[in-house]
C-alpha positions in Angstrom: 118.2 171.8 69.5 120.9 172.2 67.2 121.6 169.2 64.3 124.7 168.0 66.0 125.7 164.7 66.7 126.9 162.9 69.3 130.3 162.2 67.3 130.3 166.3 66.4 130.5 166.6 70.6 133.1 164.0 71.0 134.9 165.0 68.1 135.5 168.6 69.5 136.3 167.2 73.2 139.0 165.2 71.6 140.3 168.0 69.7 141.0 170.1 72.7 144.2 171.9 72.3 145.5 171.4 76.4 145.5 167.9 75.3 143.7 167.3 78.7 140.1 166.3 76.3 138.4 169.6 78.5 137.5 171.6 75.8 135.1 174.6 76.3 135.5 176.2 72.5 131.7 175.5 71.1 132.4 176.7 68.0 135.6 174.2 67.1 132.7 171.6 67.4 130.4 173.2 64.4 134.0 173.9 62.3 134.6 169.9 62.3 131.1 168.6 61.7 131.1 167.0 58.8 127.7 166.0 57.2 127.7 162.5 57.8 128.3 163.3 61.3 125.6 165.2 61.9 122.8 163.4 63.5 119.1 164.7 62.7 116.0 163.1 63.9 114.9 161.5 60.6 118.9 159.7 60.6 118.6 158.4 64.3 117.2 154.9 64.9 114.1 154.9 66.9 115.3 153.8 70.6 112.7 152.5 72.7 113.7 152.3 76.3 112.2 148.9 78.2 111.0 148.2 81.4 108.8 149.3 84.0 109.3 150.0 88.3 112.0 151.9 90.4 114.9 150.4 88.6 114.2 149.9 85.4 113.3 151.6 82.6 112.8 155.2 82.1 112.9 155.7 85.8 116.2 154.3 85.9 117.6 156.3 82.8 116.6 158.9 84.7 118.0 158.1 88.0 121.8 157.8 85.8 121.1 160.9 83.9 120.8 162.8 87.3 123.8 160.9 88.8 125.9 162.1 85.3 124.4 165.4 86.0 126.0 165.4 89.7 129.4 163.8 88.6 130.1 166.2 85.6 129.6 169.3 88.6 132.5 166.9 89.8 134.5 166.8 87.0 133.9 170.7 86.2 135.0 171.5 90.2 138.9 170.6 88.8 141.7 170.2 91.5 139.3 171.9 94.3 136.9 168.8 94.0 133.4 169.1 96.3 131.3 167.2 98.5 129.2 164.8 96.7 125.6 165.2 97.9 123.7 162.0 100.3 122.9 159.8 97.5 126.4 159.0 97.1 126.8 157.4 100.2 130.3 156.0 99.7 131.9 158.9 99.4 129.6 160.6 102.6 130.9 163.4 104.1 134.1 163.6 102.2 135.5 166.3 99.8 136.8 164.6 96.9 137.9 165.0 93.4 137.0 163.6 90.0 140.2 161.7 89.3 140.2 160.3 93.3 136.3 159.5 92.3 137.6 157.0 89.7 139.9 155.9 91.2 138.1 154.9 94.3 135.3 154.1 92.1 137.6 151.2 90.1 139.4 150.0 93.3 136.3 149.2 95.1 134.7 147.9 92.1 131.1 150.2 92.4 129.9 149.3 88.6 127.0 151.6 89.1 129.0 154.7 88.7 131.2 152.7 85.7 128.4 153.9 82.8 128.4 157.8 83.9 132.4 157.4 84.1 132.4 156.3 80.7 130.1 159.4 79.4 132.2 162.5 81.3 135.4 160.5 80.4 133.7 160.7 76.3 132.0 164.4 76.2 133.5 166.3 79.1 133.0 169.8 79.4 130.0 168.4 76.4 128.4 165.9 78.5 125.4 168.4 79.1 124.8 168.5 75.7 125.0 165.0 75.8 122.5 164.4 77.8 120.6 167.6 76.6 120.7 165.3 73.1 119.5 162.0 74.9 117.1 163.0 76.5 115.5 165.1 73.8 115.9 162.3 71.3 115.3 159.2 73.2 113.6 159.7 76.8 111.4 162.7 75.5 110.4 160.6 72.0 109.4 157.2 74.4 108.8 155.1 71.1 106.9 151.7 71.9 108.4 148.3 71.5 106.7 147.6 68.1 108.0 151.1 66.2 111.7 151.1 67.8 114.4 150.1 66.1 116.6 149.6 69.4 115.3 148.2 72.4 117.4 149.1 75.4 
């Protein structure tokens, strides 16, 4: 993967000329990448991910990366929205959109979906990169407790 930083992706999302933070243009990202925005392997901190079983852990990680995976095909689906697939039972058999998601999401308080909110809302039309970045760096690397230098 490309030496680009997490701030490079939300730099260029923010930057998105609609003024709607959707922006598509890849290359506006590597124009504004300044060097000390640039994240590398030798400048991240080692992140260690804790825990072990269903919910915790990697497993869980996981389980959220998936979900952000199935919400972004929500955000990306526009005006049209789509059907959310079983796992989301809440929101079973109903066609619904990404702004209505939040919005449902906030009223009735479901704080599982608040972290995969909060990374669409930051990297949009990015947030596969994102998570492309993630898991390369931090779920792929698995550093123990002993050599990390974050602990999640």
């Amino acid at each position: 993967m490309a030496a680009m930083g997490m701030g490079s992706l939300l730099e260029a999302d923010e930057n998105d000329d609609d003024g709607e933070g959707r922006g598509d243009d890849k290359s506006r990202c590597d124009m504004n990448v300044k060097d000390d925005n640039v994240l590398t392997s030798d400048r991240l901190p080692k992140i260690c991910i804790n825990g072990k079983g269903e919910n915790s852990g990697i497993r869980k990680w996981r389980q959220t990366i998936k979900q952000i995976e199935t919400l972004h095909h929500l955000y990306s689906a526009g005006v049209d929205g789509m059907q959310l697939p079983d796992n989301f039972r809440e929101f079973e058999n109903q066609r619904i959109t990404w702004d209505a998601f939040k919005k449902d999401v906030e009223a009735r308080e479901m704080t599982k979906y608040k972290s995969c909110i909060q990374v669409i809302d930051a990297y949009g039309n990015r947030t596969n990169e994102a998570i492309a970045f993630f898991q390369e760096e931090v779920i792929t690397k698995r550093y123990a407790n002993d050599e990390a230098d974050i602990i999640l």
